[in-house]
C-alpha positions in Angstrom: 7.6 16.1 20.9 7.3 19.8 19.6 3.4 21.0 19.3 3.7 21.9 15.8 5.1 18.1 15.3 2.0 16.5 17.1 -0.5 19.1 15.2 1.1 17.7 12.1 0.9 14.0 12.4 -2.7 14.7 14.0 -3.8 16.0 10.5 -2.0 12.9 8.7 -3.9 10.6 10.4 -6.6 12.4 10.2 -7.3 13.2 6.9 -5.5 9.7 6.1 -8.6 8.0 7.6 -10.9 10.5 5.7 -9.5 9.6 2.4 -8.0 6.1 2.4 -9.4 2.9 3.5 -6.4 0.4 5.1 -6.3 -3.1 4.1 -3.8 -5.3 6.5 -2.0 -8.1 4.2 -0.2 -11.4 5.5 2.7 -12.7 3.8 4.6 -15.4 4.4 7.8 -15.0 6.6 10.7 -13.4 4.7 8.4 -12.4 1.3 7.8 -9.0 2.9 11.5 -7.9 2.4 11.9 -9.8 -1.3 8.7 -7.8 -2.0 9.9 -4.3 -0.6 13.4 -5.3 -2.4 11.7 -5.5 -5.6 9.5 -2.8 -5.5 12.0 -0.7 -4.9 14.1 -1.8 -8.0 11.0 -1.3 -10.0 11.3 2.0 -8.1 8.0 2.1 -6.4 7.2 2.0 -2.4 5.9 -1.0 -1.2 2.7 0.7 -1.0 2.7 1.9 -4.3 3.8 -1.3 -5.8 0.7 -3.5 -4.3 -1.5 -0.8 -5.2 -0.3 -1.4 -8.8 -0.5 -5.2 -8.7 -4.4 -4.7 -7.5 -5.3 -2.7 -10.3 -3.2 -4.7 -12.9 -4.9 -7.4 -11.8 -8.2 -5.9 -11.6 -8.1 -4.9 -15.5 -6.4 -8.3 -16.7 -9.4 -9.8 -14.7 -12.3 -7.9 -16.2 -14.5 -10.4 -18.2 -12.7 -13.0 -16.9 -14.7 -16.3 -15.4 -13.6 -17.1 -12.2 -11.6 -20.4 -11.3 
């Protein structure tokens, strides 16, 4: 791997860890894809799309009582 290629995914991971915290979510086999299928339609990355769903959620929750 080129040096300039390791220096650069050195300071992705880096500052990655500096600035995002990573949350590890279980799915049940063959959801993933349907998930990543419709997130792209919506035309979002996977990542972006559960990010949205959390804080749509979040708000619709506010004030709510919980079940």
């Amino acid at each position: 791997m080129p040096r300039d290629r390791e220096k650069m995914i050195k300071y992705n991971n880096t500052y990655n860890q500096q600035n995002y915290d990573r949350v590890s979510l279980m799915l049940p086999k063959g959801q993933k894809e349907a998930v990543r299928e419709h997130a792209e339609a919506m035309g979002e990355s996977l990542n972006a799309f559960v990010n949205r769903a959390i804080r749509e959620a979040m708000e619709r929750d506010k004030g709510a009582k919980a079940p």
